[in-house]
Every structure is written in C-alpha cells, then in structure tokens.
py3Dmol code that shows the C-alpha trace and the ligand (Angstrom):
import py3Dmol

protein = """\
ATOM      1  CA  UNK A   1     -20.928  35.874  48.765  1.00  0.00           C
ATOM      2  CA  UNK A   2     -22.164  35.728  52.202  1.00  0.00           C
ATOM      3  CA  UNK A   3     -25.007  37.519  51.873  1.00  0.00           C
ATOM      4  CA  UNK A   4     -27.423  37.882  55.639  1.00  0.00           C
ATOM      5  CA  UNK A   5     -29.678  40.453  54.055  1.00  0.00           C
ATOM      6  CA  UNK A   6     -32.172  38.417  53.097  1.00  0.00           C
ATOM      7  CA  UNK A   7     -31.952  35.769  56.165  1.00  0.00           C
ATOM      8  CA  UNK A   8     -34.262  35.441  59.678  1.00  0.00           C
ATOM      9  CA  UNK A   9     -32.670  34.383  62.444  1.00  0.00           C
ATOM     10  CA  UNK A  10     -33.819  33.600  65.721  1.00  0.00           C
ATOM     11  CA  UNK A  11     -31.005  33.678  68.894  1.00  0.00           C
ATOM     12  CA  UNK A  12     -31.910  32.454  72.427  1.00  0.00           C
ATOM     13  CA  UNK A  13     -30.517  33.682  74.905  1.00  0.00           C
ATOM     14  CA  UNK A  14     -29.751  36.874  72.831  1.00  0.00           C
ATOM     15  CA  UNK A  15     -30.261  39.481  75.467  1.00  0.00           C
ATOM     16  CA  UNK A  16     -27.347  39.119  76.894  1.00  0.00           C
ATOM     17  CA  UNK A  17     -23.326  37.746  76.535  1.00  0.00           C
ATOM     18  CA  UNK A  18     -22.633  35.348  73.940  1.00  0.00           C
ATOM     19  CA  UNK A  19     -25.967  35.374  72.491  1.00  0.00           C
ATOM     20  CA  UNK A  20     -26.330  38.975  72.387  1.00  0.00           C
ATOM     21  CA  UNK A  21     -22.792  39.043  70.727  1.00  0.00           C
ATOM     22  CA  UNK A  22     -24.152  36.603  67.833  1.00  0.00           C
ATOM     23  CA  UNK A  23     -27.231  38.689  67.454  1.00  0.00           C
ATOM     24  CA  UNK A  24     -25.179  42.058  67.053  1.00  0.00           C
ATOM     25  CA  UNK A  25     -23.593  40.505  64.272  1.00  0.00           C
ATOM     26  CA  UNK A  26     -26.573  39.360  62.218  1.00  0.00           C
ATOM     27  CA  UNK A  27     -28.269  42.680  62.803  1.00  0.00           C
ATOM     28  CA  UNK A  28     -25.025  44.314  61.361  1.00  0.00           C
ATOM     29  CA  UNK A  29     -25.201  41.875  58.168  1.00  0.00           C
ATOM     30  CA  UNK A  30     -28.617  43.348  57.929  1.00  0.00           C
ATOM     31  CA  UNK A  31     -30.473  39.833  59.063  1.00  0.00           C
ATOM     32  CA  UNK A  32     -33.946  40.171  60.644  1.00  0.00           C
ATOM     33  CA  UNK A  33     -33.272  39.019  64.498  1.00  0.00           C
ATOM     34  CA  UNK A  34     -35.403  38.006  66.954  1.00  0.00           C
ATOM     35  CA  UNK A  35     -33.759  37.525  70.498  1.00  0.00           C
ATOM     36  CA  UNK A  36     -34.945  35.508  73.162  1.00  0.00           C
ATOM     37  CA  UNK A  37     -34.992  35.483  77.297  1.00  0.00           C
ATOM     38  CA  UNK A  38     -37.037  35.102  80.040  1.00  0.00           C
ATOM     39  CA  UNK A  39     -36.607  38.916  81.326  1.00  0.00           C
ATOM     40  CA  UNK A  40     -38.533  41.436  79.861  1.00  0.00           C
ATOM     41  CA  UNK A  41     -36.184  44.629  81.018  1.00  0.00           C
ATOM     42  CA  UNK A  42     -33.341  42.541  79.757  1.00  0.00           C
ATOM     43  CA  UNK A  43     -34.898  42.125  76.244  1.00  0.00           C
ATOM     44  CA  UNK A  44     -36.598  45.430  75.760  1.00  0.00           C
ATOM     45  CA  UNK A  45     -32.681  46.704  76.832  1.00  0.00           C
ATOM     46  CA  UNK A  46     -30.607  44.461  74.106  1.00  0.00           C
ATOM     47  CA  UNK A  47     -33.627  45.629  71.159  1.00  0.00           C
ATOM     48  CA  UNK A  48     -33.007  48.783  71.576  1.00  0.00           C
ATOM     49  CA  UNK A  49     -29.201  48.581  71.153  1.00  0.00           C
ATOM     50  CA  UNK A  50     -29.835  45.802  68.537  1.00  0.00           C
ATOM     51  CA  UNK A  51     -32.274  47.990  66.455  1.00  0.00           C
ATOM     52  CA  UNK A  52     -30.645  50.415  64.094  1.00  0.00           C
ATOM     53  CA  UNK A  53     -27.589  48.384  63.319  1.00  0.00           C
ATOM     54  CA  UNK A  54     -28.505  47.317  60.214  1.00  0.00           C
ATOM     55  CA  UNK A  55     -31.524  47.157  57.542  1.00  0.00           C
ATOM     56  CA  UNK A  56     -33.693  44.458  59.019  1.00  0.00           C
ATOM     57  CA  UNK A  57     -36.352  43.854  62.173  1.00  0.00           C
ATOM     58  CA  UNK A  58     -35.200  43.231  65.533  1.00  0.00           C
ATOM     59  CA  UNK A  59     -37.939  41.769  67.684  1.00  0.00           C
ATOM     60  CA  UNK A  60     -37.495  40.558  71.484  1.00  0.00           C
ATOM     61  CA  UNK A  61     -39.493  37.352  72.767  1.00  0.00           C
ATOM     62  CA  UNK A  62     -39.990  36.261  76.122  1.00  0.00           C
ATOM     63  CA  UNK A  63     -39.282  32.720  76.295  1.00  0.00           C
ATOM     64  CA  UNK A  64     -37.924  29.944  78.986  1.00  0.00           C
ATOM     65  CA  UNK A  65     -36.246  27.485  76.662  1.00  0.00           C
ATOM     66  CA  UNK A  66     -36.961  24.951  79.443  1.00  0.00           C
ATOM     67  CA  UNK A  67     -40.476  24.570  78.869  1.00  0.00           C
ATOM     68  CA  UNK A  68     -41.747  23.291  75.288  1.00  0.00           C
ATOM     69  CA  UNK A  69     -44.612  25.214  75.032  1.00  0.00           C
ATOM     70  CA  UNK A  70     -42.620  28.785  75.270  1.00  0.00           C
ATOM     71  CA  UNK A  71     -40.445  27.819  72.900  1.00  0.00           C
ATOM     72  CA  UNK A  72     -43.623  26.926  70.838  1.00  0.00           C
ATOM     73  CA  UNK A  73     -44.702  30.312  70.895  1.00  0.00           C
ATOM     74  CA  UNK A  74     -41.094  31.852  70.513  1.00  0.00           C
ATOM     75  CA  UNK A  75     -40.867  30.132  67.372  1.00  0.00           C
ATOM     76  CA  UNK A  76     -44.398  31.365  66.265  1.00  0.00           C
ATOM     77  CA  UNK A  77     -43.444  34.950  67.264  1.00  0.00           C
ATOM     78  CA  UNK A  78     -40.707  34.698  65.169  1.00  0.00           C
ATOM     79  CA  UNK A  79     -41.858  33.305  62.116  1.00  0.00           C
ATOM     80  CA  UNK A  80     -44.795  35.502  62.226  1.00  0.00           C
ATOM     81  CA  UNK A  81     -43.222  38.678  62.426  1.00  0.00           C
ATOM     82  CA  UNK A  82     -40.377  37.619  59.354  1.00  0.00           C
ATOM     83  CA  UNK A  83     -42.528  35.650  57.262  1.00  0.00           C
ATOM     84  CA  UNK A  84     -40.177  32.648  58.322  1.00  0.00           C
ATOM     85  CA  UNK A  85     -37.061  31.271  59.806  1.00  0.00           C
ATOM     86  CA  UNK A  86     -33.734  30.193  57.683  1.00  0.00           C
ATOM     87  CA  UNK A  87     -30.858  30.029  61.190  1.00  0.00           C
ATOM     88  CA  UNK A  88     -31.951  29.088  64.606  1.00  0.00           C
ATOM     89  CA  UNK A  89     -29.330  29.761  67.235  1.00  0.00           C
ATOM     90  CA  UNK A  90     -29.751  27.755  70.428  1.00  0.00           C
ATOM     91  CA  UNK A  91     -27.873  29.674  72.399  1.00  0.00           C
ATOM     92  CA  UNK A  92     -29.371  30.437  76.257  1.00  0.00           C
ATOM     93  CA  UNK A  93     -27.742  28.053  79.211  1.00  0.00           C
ATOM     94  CA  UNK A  94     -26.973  28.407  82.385  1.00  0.00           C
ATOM     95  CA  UNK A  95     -23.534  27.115  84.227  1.00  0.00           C
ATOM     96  CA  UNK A  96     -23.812  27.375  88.169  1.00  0.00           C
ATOM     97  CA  UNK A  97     -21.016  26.077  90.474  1.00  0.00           C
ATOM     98  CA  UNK A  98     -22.523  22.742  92.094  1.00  0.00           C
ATOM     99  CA  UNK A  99     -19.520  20.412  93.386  1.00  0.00           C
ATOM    100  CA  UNK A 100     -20.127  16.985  92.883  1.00  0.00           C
ATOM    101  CA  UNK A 101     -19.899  15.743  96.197  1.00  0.00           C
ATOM    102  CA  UNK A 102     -23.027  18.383  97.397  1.00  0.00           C
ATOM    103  CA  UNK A 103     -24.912  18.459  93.964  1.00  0.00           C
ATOM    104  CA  UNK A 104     -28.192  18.552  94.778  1.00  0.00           C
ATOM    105  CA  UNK A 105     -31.306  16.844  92.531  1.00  0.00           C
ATOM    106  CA  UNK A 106     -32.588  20.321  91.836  1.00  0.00           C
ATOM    107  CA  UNK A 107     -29.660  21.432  90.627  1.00  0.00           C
ATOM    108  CA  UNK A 108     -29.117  18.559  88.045  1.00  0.00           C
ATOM    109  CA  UNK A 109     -32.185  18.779  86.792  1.00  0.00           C
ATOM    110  CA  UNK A 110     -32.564  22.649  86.461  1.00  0.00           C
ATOM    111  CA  UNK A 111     -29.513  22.206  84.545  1.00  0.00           C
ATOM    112  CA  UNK A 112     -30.638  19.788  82.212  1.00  0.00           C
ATOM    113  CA  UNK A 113     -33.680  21.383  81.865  1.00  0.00           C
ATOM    114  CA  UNK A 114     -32.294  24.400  80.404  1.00  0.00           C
ATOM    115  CA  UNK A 115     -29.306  23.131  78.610  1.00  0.00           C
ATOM    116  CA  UNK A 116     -30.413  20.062  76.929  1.00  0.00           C
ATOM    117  CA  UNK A 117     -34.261  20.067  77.459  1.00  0.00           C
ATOM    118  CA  UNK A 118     -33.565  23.429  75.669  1.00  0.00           C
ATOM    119  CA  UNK A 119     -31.949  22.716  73.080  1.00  0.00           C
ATOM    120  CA  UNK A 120     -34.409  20.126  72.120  1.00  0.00           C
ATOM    121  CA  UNK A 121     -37.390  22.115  72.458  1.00  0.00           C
ATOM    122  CA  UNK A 122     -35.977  25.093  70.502  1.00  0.00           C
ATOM    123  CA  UNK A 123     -34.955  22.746  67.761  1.00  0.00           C
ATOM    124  CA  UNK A 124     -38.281  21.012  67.445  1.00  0.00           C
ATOM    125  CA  UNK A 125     -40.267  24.177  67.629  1.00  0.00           C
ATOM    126  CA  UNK A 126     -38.464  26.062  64.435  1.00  0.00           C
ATOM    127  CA  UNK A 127     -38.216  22.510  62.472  1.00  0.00           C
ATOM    128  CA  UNK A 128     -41.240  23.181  59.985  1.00  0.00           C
ATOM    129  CA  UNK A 129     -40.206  27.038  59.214  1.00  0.00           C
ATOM    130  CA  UNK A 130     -36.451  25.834  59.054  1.00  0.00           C
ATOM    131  CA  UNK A 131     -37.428  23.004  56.760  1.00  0.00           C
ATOM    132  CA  UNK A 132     -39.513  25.751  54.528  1.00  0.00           C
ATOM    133  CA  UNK A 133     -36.290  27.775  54.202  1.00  0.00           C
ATOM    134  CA  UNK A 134     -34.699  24.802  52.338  1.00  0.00           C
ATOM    135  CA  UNK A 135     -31.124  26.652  53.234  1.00  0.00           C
ATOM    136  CA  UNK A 136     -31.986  25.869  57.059  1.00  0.00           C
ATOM    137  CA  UNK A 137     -29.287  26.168  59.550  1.00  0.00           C
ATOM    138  CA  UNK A 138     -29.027  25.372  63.283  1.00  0.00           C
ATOM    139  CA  UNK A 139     -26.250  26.531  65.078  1.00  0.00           C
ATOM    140  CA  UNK A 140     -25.345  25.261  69.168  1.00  0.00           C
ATOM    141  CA  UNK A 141     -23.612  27.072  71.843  1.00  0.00           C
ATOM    142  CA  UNK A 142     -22.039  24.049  73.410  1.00  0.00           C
ATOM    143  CA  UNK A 143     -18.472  24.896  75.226  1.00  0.00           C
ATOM    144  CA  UNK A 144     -15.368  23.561  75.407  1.00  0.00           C
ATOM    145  CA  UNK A 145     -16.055  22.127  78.977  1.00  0.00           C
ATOM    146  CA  UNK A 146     -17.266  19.027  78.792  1.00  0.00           C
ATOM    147  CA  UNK A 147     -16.528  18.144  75.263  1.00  0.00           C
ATOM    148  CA  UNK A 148     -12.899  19.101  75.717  1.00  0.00           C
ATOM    149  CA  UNK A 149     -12.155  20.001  78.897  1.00  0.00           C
ATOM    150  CA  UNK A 150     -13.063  19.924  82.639  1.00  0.00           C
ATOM    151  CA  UNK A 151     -13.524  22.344  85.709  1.00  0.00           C
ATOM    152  CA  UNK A 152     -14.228  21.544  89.216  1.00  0.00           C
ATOM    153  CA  UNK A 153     -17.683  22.476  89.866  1.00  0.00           C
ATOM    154  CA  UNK A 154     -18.919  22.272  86.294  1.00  0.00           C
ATOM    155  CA  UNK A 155     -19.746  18.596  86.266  1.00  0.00           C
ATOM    156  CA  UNK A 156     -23.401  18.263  85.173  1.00  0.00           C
ATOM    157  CA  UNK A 157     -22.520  21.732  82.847  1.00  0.00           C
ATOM    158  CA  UNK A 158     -19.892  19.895  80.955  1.00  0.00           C
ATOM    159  CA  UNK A 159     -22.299  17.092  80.661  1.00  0.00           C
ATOM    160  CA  UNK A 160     -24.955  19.154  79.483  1.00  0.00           C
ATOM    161  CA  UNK A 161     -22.533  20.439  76.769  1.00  0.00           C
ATOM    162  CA  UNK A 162     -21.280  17.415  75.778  1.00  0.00           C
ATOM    163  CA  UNK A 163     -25.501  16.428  75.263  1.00  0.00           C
ATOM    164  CA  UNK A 164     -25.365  18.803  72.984  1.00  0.00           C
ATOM    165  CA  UNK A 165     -23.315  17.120  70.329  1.00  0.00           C
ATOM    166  CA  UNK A 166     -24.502  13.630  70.917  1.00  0.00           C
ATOM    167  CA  UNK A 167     -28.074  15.592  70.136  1.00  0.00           C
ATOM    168  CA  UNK A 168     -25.821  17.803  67.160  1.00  0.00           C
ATOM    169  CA  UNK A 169     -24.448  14.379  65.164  1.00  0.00           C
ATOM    170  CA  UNK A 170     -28.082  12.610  65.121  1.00  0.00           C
ATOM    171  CA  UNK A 171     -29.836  15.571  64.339  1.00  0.00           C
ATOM    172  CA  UNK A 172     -27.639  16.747  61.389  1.00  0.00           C
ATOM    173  CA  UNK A 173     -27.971  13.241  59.494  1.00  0.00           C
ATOM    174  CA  UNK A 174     -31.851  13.166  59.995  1.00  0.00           C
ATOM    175  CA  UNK A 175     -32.519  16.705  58.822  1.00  0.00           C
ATOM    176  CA  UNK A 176     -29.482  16.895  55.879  1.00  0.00           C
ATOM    177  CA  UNK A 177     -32.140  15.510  53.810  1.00  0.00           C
ATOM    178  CA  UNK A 178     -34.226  18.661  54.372  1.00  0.00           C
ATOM    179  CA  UNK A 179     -31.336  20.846  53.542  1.00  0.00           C
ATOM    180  CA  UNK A 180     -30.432  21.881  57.194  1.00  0.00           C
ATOM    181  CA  UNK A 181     -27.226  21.550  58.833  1.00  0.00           C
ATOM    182  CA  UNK A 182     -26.662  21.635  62.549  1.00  0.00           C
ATOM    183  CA  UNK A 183     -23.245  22.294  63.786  1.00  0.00           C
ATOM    184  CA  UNK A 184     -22.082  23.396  67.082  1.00  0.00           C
ATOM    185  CA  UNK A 185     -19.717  25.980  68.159  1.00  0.00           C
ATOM    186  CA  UNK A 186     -17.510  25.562  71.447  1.00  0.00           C
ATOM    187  CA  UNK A 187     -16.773  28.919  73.129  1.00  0.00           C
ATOM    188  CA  UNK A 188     -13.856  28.888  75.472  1.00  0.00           C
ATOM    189  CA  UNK A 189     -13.744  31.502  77.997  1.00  0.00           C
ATOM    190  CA  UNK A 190     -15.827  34.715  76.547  1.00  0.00           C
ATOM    191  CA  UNK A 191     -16.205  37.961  78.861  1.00  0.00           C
ATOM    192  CA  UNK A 192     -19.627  37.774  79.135  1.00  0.00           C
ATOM    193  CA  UNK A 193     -22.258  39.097  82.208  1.00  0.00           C
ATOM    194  CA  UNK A 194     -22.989  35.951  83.497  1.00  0.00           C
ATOM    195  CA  UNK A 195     -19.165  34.656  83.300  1.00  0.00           C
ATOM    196  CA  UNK A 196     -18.197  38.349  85.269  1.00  0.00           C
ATOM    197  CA  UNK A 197     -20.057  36.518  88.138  1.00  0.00           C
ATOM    198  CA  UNK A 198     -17.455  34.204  88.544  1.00  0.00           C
ATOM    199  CA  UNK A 199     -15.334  36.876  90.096  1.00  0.00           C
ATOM    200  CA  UNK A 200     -11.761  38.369  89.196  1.00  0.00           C
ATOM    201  CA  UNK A 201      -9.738  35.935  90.348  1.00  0.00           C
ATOM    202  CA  UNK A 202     -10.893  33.145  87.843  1.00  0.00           C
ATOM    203  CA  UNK A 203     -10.848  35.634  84.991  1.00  0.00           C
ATOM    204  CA  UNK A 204      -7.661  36.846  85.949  1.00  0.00           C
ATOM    205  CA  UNK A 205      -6.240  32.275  85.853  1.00  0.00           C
ATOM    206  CA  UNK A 206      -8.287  31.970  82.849  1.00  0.00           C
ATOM    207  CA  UNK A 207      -6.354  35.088  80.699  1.00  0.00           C
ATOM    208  CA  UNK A 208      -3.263  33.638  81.477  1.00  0.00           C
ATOM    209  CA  UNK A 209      -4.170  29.932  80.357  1.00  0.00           C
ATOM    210  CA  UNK A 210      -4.764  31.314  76.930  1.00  0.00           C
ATOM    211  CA  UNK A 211      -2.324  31.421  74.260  1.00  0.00           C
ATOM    212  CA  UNK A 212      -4.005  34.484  72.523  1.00  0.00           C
ATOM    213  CA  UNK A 213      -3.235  35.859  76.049  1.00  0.00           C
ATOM    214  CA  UNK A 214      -7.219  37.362  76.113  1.00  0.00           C
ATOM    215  CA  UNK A 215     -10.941  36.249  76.580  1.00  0.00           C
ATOM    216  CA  UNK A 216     -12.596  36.153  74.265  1.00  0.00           C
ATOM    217  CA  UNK A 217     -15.416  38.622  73.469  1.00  0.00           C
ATOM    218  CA  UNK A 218     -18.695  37.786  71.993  1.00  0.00           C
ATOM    219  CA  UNK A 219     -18.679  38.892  68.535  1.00  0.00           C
ATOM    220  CA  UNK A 220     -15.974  36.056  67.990  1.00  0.00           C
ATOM    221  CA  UNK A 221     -18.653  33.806  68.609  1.00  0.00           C
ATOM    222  CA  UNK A 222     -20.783  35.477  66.735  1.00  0.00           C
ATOM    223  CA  UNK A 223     -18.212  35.726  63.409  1.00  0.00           C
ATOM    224  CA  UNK A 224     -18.412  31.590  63.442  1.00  0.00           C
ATOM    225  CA  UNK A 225     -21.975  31.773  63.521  1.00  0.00           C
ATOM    226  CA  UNK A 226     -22.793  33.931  60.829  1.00  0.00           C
ATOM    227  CA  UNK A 227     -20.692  32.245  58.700  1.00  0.00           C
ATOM    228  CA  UNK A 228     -22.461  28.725  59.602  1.00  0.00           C
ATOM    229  CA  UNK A 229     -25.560  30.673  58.739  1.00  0.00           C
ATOM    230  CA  UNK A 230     -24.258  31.742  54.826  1.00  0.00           C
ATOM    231  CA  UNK A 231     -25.471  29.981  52.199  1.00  0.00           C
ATOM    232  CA  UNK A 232     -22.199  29.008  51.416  1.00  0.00           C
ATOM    233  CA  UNK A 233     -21.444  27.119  54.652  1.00  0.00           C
ATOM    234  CA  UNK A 234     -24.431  24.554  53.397  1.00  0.00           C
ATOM    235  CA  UNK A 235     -21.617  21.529  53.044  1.00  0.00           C
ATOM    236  CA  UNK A 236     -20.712  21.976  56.577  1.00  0.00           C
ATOM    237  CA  UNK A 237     -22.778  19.597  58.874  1.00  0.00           C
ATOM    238  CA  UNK A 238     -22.616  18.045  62.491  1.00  0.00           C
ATOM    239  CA  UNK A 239     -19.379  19.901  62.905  1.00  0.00           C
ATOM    240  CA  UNK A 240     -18.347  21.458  66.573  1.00  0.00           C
ATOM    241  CA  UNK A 241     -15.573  24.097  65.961  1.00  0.00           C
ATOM    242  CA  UNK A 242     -13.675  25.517  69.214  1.00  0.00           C
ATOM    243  CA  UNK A 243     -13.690  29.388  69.529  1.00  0.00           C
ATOM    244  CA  UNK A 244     -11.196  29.581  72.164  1.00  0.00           C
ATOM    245  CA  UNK A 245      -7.909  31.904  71.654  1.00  0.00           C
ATOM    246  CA  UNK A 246      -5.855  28.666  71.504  1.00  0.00           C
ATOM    247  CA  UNK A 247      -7.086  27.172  75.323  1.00  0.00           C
ATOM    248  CA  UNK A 248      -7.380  23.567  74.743  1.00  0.00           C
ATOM    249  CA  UNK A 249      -4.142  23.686  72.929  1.00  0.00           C
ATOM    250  CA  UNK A 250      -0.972  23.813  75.908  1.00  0.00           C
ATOM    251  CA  UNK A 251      -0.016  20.741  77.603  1.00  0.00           C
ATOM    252  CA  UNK A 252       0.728  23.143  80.714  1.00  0.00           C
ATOM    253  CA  UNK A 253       1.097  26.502  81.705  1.00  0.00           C
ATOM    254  CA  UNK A 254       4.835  26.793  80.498  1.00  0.00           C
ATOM    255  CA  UNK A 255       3.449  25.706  77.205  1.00  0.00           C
ATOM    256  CA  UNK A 256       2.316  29.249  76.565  1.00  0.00           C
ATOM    257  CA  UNK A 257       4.862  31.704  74.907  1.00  0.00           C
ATOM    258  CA  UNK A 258       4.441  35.753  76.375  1.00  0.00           C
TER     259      UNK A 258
END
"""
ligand_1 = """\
48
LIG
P -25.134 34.995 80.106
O -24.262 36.180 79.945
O -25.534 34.567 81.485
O -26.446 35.168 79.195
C -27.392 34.129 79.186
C -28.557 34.497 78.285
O -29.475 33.398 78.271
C -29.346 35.701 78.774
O -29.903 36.351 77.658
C -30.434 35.057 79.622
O -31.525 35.951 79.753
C -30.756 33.820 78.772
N -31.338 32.694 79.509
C -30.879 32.067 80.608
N -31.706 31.085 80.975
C -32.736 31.077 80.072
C -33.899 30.294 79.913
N -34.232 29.311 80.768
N -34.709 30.561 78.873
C -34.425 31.559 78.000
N -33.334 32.332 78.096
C -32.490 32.095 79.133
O -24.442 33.681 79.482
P -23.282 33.548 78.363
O -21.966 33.555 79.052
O -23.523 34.487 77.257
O -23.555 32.042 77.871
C -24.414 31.792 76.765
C -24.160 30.388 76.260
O -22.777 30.235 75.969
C -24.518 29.277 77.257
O -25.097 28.196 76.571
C -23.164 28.873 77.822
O -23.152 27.530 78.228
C -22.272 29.089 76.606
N -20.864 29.291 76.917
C -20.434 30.443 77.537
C -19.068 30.625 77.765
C -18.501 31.880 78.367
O -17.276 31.952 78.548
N -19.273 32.896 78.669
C -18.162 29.618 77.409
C -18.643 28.455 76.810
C -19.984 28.319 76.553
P -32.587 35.842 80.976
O -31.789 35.638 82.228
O -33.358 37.109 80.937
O -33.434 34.651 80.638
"""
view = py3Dmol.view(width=600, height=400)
view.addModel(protein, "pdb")
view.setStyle({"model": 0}, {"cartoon": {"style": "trace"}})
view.addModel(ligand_1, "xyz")
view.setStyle({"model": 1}, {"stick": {}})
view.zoomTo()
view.show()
C-alpha cells in the first residue's frame, strides 16, 4: 500500500517553504521530483538537500508559473527527464500585504497572475503526460484564507485562493473521466521563509490562535499530499482538506484550551 517508488512528481514552488516541504516527502518515499522556481541559487540550493533522500531523480526547473509558455517547458523538462508525469503539485504563490483601500492595479493583477493564472497554466501544461499516467493526480496549495477565513490585507490573496477551488470542482469532473483527480489542500499558518517575513509579532498572534498551540511545519502539508498522490487515494476527487492544527475551529480566543 502506498507505494511512491514508482511515481513522478512535479512541485512548483518546491524550492522553498511549503513546496519544498511536499517535495522532501516524495523524495523520501523514493518518488522522482522535479521542483520548480524562478531563482536559480534557490533551486540548485533545495536539489542538493533534496537529492540523496531517497532512490529516485531530483531535478530543479526554472519556471515563472505566471507565464504559459514556462510552464510549457517546465512540464517538458519534467516529463523528459522521468519518462512522464503521474502527480502535479501546483504549489508556488505569492501573498503580499496590499490593504484594500490603497490596492493598487499592479498589485491585483501580479497576484492573479501568479496564483490563479498559475495554477491554470501548470495544470494545462502536464494534462497530456498526467492523462498518460492513467493514475493522474493534481494536488492545489490553496489556504484557508479566503476559502475559510479572512485577514486584513489579504483581500485579493484570499480571492486568489478561493479561485482555486472554483478552478479545483470543474476541473476534477472534466478530467475524472481520464482517471485524474484534483483536490486541494488548505494550509493554515505553516512556518515557512516567505511567512517569517511577516515578522514576530504575527507569528507570535497566530501560535496562540491555534488549538494544536503550534504552526505548522511543511512536511504536514506534505503528509496530505503524498497521500492524495497514492494510488489508493484514486476515489478522492475535487476535495479541499484543511491542514491547520485546529485554526478555523474556535469561535474565539477563549475557545482554545492550554
Ligand atoms: P514561500 O516560502 O515564499 O515559497 C514560495 C515558493 O514559490 C518558492 O519556491 C518561490 O521560489 C516560488 N515562487 C514564487 N513565485 C513564483 C513564480 N511566479 N513562479 C514560480 N515559482 C514561484 O511560500 P510558502 O509559504 O511556502 O507558500 C507556498 C504556497 O502555500 C502558496 O501558494 C501559498 O499561498 C500557500 N500557503 C502558505 C501558507 C503559509 O502559512 N506559509 C498558508 C496557506 C497557504 P522563487 O522565489 O525562486 O520563484
């Protein structure tokens, strides 16, 4: 049961955080991984850690998920140096602070650009070599903002995320047929690079609002994921499954027991 060995998976966004978390955990079920991100240092950095962990390639691609024609060739990269593709994981996004009141154009559209635009373009790109599989799996990193919750400055970000499984529910009845299933994990706060940048403070609010009393790290993302990507999981479709330590769960503060 559960058996990676034999599986290619392809993680955006895998040099770093949440992605990189997923990745470690294929590469430890001895899955072939290739990681992608726009910085080279960044990616040369996370293959080195990456290779060695278990039995199968690691290979990094330079990609910007934003633009179709990069993920085009991330895809090809991928599927050239496996053989194939069985898991996508469209993982890389971005979540600036923009309040609404001063959100600028560039900002909402740089957003949706990588988030949703994305998304899409990763998606479309792997299709044919996910379809080939015939055990195919694509597997989101939405959030629980947006979807669930909210957070003052994170108003086209929790719209992006919510995109994400308006995109998820289509996409998983049009390609069930081909034996893919696209579900969608929500991450709740996970100590990750870029969420370090929003400083100690928030960290420090966020730990406490968490009945599991802890961020999250990314490896617990990465645990879901794997499991979407099992063989097993194939009767598991359009689903979006919170990874969260318990945070959506208290009505308030006093709600959580130390
Ligand atoms: P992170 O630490 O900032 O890592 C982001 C990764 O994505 C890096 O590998 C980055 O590499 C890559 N990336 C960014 N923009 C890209 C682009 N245009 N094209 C290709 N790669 C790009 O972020 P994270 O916290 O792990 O977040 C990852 C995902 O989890 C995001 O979708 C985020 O919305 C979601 N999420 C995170 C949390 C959390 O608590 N951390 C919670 C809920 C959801 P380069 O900069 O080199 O491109």
């Amino acid at each position: 049961m559960f058996d990676l060995q034999s599986r290619s998976v392809l993680v955006t966004g895998g040099s770093k955080g949440i992605g990189r978390g997923i990745a470690s955990v294929f590469a430890k079920a001895g899955a072939n991984v290739a990681i992608g991100a726009r910085t080279a240092a960044g990616l040369d950095e996370a293959v080195a850690a990456l290779d060695g962990l278990g039995a199968g390639k690691v290979l990094g691609v330079r990609v910007d998920v934003s633009d179709r024609q990069s993920c085009a060739e991330m895809a090809a990269a991928a599927i050239d140096a496996f053989g194939g593709l069985d898991v996508l994981c469209a993982n890389a996004g971005i979540f600036p602070d923009a309040p609404l009141a001063t959100m600028t154009e560039e900002q909402l559209t740089e957003i949706m650009a990588v988030n949703v635009h994305g998304t899409f373009y990763a998606v479309q790109a792997c299709l044919d070599a996910l379809t080939a599989s015939g055990a195919g799996r694509i597997i989101l990193t939405s959030s629980i903002t947006g979807p669930i919750t909210g957070y003052p400055g994170w108003s086209h970000y929790g719209a992006t995320k919510a995109a994400q499984l308006g995109f998820m529910r289509t996409a998983a009845i049009e390609l069930a047929p081909k034996g893919i299933t696209v579900n969608a994990i929500l991450p709740g706060n996970i100590l990750t690079e870029g969420l370090l940048d929003n400083g100690e403070e928030y960290l420090a609010s966020m730990a406490r609002s968490i009945p599991a009393g802890a961020l999250g790290t990314p490896e617990d993302i990465g645990h879901l994921a794997a499991f979407l990507a099992t063989r097993e999981a194939a009767y598991i479709t359009g689903q979006a499954i919170a990874v969260d330590g318990g945070q959506v769960l208290p009505e308030s503060l006093d709600a959580i027991v130390t």
